[in-house]
TORKOL-4160 file (C-alpha; in steps of 0.2 Angstrom, whole numbers, padded with zeros to 4 digits, m for minus):
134
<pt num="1" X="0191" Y="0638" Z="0289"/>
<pt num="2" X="0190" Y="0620" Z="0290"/>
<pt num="3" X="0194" Y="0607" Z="0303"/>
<pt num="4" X="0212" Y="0600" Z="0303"/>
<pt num="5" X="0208" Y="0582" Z="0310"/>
<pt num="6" X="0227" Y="0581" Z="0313"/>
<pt num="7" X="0222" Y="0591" Z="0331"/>
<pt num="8" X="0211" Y="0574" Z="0335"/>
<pt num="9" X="0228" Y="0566" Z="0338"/>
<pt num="10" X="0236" Y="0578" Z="0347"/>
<pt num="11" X="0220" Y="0582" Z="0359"/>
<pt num="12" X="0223" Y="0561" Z="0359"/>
<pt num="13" X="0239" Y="0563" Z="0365"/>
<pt num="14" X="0235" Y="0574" Z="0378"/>
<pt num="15" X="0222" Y="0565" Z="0387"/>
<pt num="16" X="0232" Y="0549" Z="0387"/>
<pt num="17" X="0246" Y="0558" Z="0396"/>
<pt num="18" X="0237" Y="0570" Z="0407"/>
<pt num="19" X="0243" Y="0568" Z="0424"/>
<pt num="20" X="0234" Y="0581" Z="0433"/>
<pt num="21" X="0219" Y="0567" Z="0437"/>
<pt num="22" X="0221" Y="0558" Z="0449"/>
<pt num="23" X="0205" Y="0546" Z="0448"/>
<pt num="24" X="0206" Y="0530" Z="0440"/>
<pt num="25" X="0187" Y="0535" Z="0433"/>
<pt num="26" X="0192" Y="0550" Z="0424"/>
<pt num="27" X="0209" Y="0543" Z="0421"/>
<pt num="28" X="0199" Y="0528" Z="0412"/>
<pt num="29" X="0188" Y="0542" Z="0404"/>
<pt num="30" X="0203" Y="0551" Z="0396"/>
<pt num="31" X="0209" Y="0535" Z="0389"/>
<pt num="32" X="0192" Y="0530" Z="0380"/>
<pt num="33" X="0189" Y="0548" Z="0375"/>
<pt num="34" X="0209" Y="0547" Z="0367"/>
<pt num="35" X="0205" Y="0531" Z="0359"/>
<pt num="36" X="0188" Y="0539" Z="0349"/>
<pt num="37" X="0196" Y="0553" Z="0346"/>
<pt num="38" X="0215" Y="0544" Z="0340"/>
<pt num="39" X="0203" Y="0534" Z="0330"/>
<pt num="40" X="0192" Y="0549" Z="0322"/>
<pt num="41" X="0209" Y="0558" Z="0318"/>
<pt num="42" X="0212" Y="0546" Z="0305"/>
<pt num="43" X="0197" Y="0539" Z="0298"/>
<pt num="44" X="0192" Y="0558" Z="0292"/>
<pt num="45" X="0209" Y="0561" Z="0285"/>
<pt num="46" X="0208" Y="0543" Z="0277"/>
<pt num="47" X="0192" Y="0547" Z="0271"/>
<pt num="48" X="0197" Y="0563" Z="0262"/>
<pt num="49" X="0211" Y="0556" Z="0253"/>
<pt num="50" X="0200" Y="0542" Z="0248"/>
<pt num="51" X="0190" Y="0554" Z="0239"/>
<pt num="52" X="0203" Y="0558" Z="0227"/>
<pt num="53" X="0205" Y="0540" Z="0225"/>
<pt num="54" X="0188" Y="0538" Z="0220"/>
<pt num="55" X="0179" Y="0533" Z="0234"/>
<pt num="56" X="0161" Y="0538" Z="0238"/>
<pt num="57" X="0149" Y="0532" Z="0250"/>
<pt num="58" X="0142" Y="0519" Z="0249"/>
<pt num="59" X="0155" Y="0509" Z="0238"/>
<pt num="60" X="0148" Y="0492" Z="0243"/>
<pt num="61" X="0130" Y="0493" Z="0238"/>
<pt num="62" X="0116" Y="0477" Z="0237"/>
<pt num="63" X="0116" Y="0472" Z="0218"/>
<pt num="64" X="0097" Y="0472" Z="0220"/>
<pt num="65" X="0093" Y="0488" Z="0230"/>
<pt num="66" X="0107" Y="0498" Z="0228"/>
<pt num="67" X="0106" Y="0500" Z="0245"/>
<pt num="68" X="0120" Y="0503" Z="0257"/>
<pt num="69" X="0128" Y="0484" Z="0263"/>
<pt num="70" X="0138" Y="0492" Z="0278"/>
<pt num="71" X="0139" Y="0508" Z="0290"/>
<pt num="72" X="0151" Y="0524" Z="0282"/>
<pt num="73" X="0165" Y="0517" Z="0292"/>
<pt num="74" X="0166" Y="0498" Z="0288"/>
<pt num="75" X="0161" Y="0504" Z="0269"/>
<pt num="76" X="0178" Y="0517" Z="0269"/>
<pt num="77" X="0188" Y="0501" Z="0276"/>
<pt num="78" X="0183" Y="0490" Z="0264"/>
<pt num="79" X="0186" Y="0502" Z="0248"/>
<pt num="80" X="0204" Y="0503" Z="0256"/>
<pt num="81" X="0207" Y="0484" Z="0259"/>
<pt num="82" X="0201" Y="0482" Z="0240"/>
<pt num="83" X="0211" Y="0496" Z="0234"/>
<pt num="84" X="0227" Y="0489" Z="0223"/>
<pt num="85" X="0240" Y="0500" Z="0232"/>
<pt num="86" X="0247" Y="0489" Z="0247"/>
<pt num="87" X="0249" Y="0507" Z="0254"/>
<pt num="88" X="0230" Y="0508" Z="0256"/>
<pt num="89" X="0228" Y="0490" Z="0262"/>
<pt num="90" X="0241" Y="0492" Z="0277"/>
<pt num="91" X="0229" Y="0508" Z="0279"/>
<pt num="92" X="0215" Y="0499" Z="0280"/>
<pt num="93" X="0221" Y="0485" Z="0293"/>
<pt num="94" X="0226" Y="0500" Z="0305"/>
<pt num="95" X="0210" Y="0510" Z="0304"/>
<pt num="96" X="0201" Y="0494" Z="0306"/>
<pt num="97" X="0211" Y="0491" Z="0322"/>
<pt num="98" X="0210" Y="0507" Z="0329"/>
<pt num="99" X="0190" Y="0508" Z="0325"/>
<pt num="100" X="0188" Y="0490" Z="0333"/>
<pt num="101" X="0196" Y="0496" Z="0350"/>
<pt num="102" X="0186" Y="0513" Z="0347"/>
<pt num="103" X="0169" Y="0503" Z="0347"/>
<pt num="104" X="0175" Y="0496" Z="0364"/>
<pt num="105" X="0181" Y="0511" Z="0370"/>
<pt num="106" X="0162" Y="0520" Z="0365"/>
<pt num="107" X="0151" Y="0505" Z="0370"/>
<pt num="108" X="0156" Y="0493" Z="0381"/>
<pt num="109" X="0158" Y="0491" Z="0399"/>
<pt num="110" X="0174" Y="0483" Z="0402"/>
<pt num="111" X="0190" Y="0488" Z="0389"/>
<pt num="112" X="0205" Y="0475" Z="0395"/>
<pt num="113" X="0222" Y="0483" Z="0393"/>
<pt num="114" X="0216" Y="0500" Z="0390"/>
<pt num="115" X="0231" Y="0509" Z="0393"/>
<pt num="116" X="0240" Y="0497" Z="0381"/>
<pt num="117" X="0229" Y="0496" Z="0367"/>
<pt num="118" X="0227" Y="0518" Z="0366"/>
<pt num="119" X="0247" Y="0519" Z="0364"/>
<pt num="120" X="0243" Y="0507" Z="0349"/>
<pt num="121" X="0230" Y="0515" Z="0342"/>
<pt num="122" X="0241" Y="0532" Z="0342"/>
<pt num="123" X="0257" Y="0524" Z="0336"/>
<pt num="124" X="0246" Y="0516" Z="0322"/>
<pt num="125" X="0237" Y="0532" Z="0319"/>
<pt num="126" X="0255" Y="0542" Z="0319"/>
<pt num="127" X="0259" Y="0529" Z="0306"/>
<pt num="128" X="0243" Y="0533" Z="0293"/>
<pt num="129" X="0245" Y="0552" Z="0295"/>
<pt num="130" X="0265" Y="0550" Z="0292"/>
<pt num="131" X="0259" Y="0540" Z="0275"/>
<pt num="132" X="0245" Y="0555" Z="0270"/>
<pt num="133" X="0254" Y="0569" Z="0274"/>
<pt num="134" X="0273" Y="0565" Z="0269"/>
């Protein structure tokens, strides 16, 4: 049975509003965990239904080498914002959001307006899942 990435955004919803910790540390640690996981709800239901759009990894490749030019994520963005339905360019913009606030979330140190910019990223994440699964 496979993985219904859908339960990323619920599990997201949960540790926003879990009020059983009472730690600001591991109230901060719920809100990071529900931003990656918010974030990775969507990019691997975006990513399926760009596959029956055409897409394959990489889609931006060096006209030399053939190599990969970006990481799997900036590459699935980038085929979306280049896609010619404005559907799958509002997409796009979203999922870059949301993977922008992820990378703060996962890597950095300080996350200014944390609580704030999580109930974004779910409401913009509610948003792409409404449009993929009418």
């Amino acid at each position: 049975m496979s993985f219904d990435w859908n339960n990323y955004l619920e599990l997201a919803k949960v540790l926003r509003d879990d009020s059983t910790v009472v730690t600001n540390n591991l109230t901060e640690a719920q809100q990071r965990s529900s931003v990656s996981r918010v974030y990775y709800s969507a990019y691997n239901l975006v990513l399926s239904h760009a596959k029956t759009l055409g897409y394959s990894f990489p889609y931006l490749r060096d006209s030399k080498t053939g190599k990969p030019l970006t990481g799997s994520h900036a590459d699935l963005i980038q085929f979306c914002k280049d896609h010619t339905d404005p559907v799958i360019n509002n997409i796009a913009r979203d999922l870059e959001s949301c993977r922008n606030s992820r990378v703060i979330a996962d890597y950095e140190d300080d996350f200014p307006e944390l609580n704030k910019k999580n109930k974004i990223a779910i409401k913009k994440v509610t948003r792409i899942l409404k449009v993929l699964n009418p």
